[in-house]
C-alpha positions as CSV (number, residue, x, y, z in Angstrom):
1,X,-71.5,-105.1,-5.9
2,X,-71.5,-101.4,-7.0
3,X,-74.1,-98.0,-6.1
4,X,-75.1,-99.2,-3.0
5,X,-76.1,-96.1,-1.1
6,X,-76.5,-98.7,2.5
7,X,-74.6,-101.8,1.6
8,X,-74.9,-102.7,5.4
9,X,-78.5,-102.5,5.3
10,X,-79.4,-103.1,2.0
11,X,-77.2,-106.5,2.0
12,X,-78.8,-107.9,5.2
13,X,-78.7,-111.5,5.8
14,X,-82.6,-112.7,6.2
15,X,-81.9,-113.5,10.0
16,X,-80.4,-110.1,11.1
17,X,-83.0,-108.3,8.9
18,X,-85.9,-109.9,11.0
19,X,-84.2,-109.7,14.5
20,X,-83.5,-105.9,13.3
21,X,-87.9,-105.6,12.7
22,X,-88.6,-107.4,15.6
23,X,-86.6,-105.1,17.9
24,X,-88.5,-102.0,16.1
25,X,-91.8,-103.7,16.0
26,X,-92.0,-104.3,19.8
27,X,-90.7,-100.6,20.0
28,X,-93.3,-99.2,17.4
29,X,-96.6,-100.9,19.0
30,X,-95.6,-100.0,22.5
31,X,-95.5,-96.4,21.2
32,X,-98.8,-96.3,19.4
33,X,-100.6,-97.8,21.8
34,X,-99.1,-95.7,24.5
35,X,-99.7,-92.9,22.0
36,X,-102.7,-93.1,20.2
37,X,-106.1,-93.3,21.6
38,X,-107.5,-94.7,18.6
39,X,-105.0,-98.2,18.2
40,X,-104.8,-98.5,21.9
41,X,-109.2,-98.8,21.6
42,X,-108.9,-101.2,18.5
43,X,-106.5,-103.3,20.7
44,X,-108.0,-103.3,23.5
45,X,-111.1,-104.2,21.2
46,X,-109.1,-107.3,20.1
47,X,-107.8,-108.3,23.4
48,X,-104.2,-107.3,22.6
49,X,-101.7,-105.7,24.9
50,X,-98.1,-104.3,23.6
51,X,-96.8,-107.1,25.7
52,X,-98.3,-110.0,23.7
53,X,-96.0,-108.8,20.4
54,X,-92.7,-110.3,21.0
55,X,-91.4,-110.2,17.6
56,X,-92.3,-110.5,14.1
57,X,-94.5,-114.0,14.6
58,X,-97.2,-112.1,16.1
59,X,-97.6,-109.6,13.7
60,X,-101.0,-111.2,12.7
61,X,-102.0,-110.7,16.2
62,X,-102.8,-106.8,15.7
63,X,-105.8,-105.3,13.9
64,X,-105.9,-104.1,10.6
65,X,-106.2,-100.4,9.6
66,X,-108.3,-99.2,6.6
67,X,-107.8,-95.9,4.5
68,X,-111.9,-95.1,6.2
69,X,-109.9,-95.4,9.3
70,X,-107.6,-92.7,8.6
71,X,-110.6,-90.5,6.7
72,X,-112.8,-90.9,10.2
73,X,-109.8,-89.9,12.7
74,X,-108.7,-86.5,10.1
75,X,-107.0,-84.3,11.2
76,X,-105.3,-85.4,14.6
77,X,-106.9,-88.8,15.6
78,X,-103.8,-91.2,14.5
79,X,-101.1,-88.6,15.5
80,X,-98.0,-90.5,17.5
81,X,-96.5,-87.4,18.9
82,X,-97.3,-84.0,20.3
83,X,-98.1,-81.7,17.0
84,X,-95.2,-79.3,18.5
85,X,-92.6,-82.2,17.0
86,X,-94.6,-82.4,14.1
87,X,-92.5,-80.2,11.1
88,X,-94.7,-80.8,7.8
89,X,-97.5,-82.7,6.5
90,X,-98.3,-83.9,3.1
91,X,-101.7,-85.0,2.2
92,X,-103.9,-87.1,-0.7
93,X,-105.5,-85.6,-2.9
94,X,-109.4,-86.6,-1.5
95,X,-110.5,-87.1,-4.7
96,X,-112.5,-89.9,-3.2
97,X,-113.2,-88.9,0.1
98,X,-112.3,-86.5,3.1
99,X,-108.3,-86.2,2.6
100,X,-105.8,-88.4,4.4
101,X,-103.3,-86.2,6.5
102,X,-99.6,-87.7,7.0
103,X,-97.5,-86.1,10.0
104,X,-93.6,-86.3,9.7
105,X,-91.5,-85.3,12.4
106,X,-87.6,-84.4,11.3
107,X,-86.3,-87.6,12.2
108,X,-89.3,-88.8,9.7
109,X,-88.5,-86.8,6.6
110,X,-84.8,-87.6,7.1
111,X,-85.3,-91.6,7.4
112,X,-87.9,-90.9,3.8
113,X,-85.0,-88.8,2.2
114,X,-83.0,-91.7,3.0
115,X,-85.6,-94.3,1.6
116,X,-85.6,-92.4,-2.0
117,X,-81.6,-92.1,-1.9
118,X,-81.6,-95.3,-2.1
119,X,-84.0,-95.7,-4.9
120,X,-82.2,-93.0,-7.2
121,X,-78.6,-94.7,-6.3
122,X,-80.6,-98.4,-7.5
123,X,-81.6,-96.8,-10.7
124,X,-77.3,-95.6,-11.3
125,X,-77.6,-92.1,-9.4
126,X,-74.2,-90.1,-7.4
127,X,-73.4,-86.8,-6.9
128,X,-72.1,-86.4,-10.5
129,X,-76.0,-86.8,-11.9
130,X,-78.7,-83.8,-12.5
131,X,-82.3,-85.1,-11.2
132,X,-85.3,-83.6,-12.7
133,X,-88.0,-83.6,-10.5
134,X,-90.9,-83.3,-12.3
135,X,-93.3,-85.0,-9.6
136,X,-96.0,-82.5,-8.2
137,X,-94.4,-80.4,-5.1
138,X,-96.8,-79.1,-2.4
139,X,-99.5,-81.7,-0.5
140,X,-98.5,-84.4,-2.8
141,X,-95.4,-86.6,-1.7
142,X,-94.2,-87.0,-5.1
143,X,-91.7,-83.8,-5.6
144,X,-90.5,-83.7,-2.1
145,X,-89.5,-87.1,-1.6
146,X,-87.6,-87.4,-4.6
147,X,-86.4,-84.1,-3.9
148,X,-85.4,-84.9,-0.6
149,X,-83.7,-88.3,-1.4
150,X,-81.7,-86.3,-4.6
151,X,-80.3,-84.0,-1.7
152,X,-79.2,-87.3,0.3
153,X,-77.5,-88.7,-3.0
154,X,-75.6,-85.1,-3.3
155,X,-76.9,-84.9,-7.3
156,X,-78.0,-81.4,-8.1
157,X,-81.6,-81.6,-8.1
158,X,-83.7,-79.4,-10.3
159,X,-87.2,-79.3,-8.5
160,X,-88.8,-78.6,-11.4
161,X,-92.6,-79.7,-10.6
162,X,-95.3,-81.0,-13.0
163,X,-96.3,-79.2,-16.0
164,X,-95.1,-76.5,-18.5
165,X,-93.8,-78.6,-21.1
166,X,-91.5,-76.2,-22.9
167,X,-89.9,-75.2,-19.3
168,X,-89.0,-78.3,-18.6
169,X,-87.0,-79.5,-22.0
170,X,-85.4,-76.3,-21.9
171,X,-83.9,-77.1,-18.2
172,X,-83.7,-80.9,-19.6
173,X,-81.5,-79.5,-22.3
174,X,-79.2,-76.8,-20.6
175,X,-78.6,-78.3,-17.6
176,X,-78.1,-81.8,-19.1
177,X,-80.5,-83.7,-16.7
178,X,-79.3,-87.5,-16.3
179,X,-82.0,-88.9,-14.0
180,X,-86.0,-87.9,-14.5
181,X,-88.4,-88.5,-11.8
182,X,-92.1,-88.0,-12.8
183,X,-95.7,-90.6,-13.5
184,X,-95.0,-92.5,-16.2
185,X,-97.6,-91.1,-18.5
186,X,-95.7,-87.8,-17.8
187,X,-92.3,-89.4,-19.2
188,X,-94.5,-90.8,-21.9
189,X,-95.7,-87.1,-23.1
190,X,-92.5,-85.8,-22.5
191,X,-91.0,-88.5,-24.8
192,X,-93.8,-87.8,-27.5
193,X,-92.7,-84.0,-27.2
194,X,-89.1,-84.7,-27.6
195,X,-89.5,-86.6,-30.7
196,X,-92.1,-84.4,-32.2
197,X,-89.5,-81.4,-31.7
198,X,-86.6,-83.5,-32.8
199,X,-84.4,-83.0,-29.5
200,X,-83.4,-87.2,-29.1
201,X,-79.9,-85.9,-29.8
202,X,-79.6,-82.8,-27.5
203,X,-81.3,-84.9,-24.1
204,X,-78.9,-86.0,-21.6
205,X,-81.4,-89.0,-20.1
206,X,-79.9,-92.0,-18.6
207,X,-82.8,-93.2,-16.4
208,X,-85.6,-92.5,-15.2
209,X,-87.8,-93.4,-11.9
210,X,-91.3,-93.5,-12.6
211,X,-94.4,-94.1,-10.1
212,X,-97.6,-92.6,-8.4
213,X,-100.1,-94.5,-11.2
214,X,-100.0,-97.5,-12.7
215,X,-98.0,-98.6,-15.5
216,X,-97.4,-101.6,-17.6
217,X,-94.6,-103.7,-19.0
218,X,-95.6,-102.5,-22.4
219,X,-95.3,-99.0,-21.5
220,X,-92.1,-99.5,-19.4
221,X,-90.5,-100.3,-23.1
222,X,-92.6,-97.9,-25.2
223,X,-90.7,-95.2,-22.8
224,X,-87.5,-96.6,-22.6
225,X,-87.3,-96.8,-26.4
226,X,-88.7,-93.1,-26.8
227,X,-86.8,-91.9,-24.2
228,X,-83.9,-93.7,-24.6
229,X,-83.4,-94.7,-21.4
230,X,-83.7,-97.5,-18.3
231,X,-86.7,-96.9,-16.7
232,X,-87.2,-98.0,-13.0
233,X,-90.3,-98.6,-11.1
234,X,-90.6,-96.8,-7.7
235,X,-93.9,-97.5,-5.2
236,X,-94.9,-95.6,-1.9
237,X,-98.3,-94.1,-0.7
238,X,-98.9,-90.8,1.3
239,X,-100.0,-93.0,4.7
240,X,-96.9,-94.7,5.0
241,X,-94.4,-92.1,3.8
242,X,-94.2,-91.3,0.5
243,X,-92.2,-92.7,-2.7
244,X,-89.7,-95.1,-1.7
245,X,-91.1,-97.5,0.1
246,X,-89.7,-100.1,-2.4
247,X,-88.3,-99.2,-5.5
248,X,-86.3,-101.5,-9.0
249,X,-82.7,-102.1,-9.2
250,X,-80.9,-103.1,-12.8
251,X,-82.5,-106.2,-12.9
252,X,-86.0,-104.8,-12.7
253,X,-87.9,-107.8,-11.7
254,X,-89.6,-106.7,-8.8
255,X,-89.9,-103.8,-6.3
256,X,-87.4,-104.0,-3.1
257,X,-89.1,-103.2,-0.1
258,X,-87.1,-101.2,2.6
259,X,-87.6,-103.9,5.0
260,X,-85.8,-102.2,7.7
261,X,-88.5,-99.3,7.7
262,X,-91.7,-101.4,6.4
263,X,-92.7,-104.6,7.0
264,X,-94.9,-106.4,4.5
265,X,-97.0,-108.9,4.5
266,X,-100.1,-110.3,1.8
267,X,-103.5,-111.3,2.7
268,X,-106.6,-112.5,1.5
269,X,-108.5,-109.2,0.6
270,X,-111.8,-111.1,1.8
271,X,-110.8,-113.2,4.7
272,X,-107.6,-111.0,6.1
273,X,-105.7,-114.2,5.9
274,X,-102.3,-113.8,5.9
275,X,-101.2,-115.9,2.2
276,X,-97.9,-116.9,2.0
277,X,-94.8,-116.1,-0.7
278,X,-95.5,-116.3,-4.2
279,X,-99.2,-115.8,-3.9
280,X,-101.2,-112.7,-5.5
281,X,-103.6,-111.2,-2.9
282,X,-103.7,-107.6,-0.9
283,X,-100.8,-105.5,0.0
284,X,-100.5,-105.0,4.0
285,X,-97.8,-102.7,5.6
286,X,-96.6,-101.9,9.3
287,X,-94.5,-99.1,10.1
288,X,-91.5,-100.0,11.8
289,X,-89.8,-96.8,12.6
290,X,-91.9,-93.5,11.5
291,X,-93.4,-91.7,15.0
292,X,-95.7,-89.2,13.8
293,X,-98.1,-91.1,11.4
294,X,-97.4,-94.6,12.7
295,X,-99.4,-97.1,10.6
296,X,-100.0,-101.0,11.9
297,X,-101.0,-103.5,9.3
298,X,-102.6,-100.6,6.8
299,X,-104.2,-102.0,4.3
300,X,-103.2,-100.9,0.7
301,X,-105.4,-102.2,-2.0
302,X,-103.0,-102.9,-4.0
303,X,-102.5,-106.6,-5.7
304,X,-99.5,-108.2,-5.9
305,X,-97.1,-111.2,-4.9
306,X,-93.8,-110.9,-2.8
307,X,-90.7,-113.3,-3.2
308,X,-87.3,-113.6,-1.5
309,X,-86.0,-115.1,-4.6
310,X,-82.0,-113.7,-4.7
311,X,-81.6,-111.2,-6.9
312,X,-78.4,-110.2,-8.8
313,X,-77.8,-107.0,-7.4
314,X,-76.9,-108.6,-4.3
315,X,-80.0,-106.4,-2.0
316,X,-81.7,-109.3,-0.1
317,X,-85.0,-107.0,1.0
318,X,-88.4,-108.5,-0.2
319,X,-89.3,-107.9,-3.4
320,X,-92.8,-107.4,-4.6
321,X,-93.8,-107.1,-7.9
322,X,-95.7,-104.4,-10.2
323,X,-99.3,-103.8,-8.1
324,X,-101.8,-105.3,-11.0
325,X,-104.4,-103.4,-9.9
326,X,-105.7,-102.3,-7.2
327,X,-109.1,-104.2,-5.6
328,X,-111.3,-100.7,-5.1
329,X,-109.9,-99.5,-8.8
330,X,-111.0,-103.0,-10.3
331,X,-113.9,-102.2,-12.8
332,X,-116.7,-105.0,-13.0
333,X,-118.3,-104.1,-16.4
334,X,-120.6,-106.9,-17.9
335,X,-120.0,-109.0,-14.9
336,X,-116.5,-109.3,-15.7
337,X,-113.7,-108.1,-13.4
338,X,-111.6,-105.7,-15.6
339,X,-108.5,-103.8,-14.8
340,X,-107.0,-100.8,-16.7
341,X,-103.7,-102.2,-17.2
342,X,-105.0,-105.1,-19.0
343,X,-106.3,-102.7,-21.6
344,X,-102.9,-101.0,-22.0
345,X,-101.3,-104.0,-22.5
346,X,-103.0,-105.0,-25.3
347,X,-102.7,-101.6,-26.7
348,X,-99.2,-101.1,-26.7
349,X,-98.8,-104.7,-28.2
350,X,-100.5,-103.3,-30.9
351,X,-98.1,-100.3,-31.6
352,X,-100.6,-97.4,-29.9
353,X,-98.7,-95.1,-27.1
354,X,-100.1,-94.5,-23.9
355,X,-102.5,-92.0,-25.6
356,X,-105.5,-93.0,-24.5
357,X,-108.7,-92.9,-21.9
358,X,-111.6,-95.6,-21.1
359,X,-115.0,-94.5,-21.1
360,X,-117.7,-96.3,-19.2
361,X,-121.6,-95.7,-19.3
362,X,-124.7,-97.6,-18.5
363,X,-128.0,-97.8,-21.2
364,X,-130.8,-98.9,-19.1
365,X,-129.8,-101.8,-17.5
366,X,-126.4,-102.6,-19.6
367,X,-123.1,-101.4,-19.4
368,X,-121.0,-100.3,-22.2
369,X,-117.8,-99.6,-22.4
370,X,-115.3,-97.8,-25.1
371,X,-112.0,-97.4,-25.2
372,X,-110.5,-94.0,-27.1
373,X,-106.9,-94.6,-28.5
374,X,-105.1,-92.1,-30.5
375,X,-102.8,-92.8,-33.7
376,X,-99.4,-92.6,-33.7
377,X,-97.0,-90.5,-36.0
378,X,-95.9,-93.5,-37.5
379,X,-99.3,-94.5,-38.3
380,X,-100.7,-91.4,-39.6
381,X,-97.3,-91.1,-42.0
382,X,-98.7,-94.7,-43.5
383,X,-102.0,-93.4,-43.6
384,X,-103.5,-96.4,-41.8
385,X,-107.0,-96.9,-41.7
386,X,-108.7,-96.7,-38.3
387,X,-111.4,-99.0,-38.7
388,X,-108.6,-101.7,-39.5
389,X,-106.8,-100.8,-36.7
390,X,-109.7,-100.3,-33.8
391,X,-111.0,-104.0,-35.4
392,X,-107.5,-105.2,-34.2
393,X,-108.0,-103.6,-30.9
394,X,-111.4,-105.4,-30.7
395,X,-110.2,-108.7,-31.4
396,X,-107.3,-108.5,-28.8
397,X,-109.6,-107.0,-25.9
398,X,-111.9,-109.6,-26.4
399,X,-109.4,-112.6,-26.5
400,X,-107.8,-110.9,-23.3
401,X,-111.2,-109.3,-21.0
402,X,-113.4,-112.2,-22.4
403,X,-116.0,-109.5,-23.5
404,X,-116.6,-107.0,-26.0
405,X,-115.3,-103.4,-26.1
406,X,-115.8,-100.8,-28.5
407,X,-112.9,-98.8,-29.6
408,X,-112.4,-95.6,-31.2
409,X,-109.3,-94.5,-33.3
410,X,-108.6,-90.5,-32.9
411,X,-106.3,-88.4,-34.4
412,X,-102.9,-87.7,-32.4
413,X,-103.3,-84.9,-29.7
414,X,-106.8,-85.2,-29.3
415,X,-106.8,-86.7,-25.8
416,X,-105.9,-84.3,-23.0
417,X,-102.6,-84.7,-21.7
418,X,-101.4,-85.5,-18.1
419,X,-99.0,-83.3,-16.4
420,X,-99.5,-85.4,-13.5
421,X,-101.5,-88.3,-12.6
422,X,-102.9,-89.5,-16.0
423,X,-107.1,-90.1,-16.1
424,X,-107.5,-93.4,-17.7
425,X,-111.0,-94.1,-16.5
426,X,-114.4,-92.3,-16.9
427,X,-116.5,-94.1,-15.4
428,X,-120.1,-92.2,-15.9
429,X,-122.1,-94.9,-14.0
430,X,-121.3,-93.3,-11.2
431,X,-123.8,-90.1,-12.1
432,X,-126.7,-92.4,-12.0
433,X,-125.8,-93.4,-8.3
């Protein structure tokens, strides 16, 4: 076994693990209901007393908690602890709604710090590497807590931010960064840039941890071959902490989940019945140990399967594979249930980058639907023609969605770039609402 940052933890045999969340479950509900006004009325709502959670068998006993949950108690209402032990917050972006506050107390950042140190020593890190953090800092959880867990690993951590292009290949360049950390469609414009500029030769890269949007199989490679590097997947949401919740090793099949901190389980998104292993529903996670934002059974969104199967690099935490979607980003367009990662796929297979943005409308009482895919380099140097090329794009959106989407061939640079969170979707049915 080799770069385990907590082998003792990490390595848990299944048994231990769950006597270890069943101590800190018991611990954690007695706390919020002691502690929180708002859990202590949805238990009492259910019939449920902190005395009737013996373990991690009655898990399924408590009541579920919904992101409207969190919107409707903003700012205080879900706070486990007086504010005075509160030391920083970090928030969503409330691009859909009044904004989701997180509290952390010290002990809280330090056990999230921990979380991504672990993720950055999976994907190779030690003291000897330079992270680039190119994650947004501020309200978003992105920068610090890869920023944090670089500090844990002892690598010297460049906290660079998102944005400004030509600052960051400079820094990527003379400091000889090893390790990025940014969204995926970041790493991909960064790669595009590198290539364009002809700097393959003078980029240090080894790795690189990629999250905080959705991102494909296909585009995993497409930036692996650009960048010239092993690029891991890392997952985590601003309710329960932050990135690191779960995050690849070298086998990258799957997401370990820092079981020991999160416990997760998958439901039914219509029934709330728990599924078991190895089947695709909604992701569902309890806080085990955070104090200040202490989340029971929160709902994600977020669909995916778990599995215990062993994995080679010897961690025996739950793994859960790459969210396919999520069930309130899902797009139903001509009755049928479509997901953006479906469309990526299809266009990477095809040799298009992760240029590209899908444009939804309504005439009268149809939808339409178009997506807008830029050519590569390669492409324009053999002088392909579009038509022959979106007509391909046609033909393999159809076989995959089962309907018809129009697509449009631009010329390279002509779709804004993201120096953060990448807009794939426009979705201008909503206007008409």
């Amino acid at each position: 076994m080799k770069n385990y940052f907590q082998p003792e933890i990490e390595t848990m045999p299944l048994e231990q693990l769950q006597a270890l969340q069943s101590e800190r479950l018991v611990a954690q509900v007695k706390h919020v209901y002691e502690n929180v006004a708002f859990y202590r009325g949805k238990m009492d709502a259910a019939g449920i007393k902190p005395e009737d959670i013996k373990g991690i068998e009655d898990l399924h006993k408590l009541p579920f908690i919904e992101k409207d949950d969190l919107r409707d108690q903003y700012p205080y209402g879900l706070l486990g602890v007086p504010l005075s032990e509160c030391v920083r917050i970090q928030s969503t972006s409330g691009t859909t709604g009044r904004r989701v506050v997180a509290f952390y107390t010290q002990a809280d950042i330090d056990l999230w710090d921990e979380c991504c140190a672990r993720a950055i020593v999976a994907a190779g890190g030690t003291k000897e590497d330079v992270v680039h953090v190119c994650y947004g800092y501020g309200l978003f959880t992105g920068g610090p807590g890869l920023n944090g867990g670089s500090h844990k690993v002892g690598s010297l951590t460049l906290p660079m931010s998102s944005g400004n292009t030509d600052r960051q290949l400079q820094f990527m360049e003379d400091l000889g960064s090893t390790i990025l950390c940014c969204t995926p469609s970041y790493a991909a414009n960064l790669g595009e840039t590198i290539t364009k500029r002809g700097l393959k030769d003078k980029i240090k890269l080894k790795a690189g941890i990629f999250g905080a949007e959705p991102w494909t199989e296909e585009m995993r490679h497409d930036i692996e071959k650009t960048l010239g590097i092993k690029a891991y997947d890392i997952y985590g949401l601003t309710e329960i902490s932050g990135p690191g919740v779960s995050f690849e090793c070298e086998e990258q099949a799957g997401m370990h989940i820092q079981e020991d901190h999160f416990i997760p389980e998958i439901i039914n998104p219509k029934t709330g019945e728990v599924l078991p292993e190895g089947e695709v529903g909604e992701l569902v996670f309890t806080c085990i140990t955070k104090k200040a934002f202490p989340l029971l059974r929160y709902r994600t969104r977020d669909l995916c399967r778990l599995t215990r199967k062993p994995c080679s690099c010897g961690r025996t935490h739950i793994r859960m594979e790459k969210p396919k979607g999520r069930s309130d980003d899902m797009m139903v367009v001509k009755g049928v249930n479509v997901w953006p990662s479906q469309i990526e796929a299809v266009l990477l297979n095809q040799g298009f980058q992760a240029n590209y943005q899908i444009v939804v409308d309504r005439l009268g009482n149809n939808d339409t639907i178009e997506v807008q895919v830029e050519l590569t380099p390669d492409m324009v140097a053999a002088n392909a023609d579009k038509e022959k090329l979106a007509a391909g794009v046609v033909a393999g959106l159809k076989s995959m969605l089962g309907i018809k989407v129009d697509v449009k061939v631009v010329d390279p640079m002509t779709i804004v770039r993201s120096e953060g969170k990448a807009v794939r979707v426009v979705d201008k049915r909503n206007l008409y609402s």
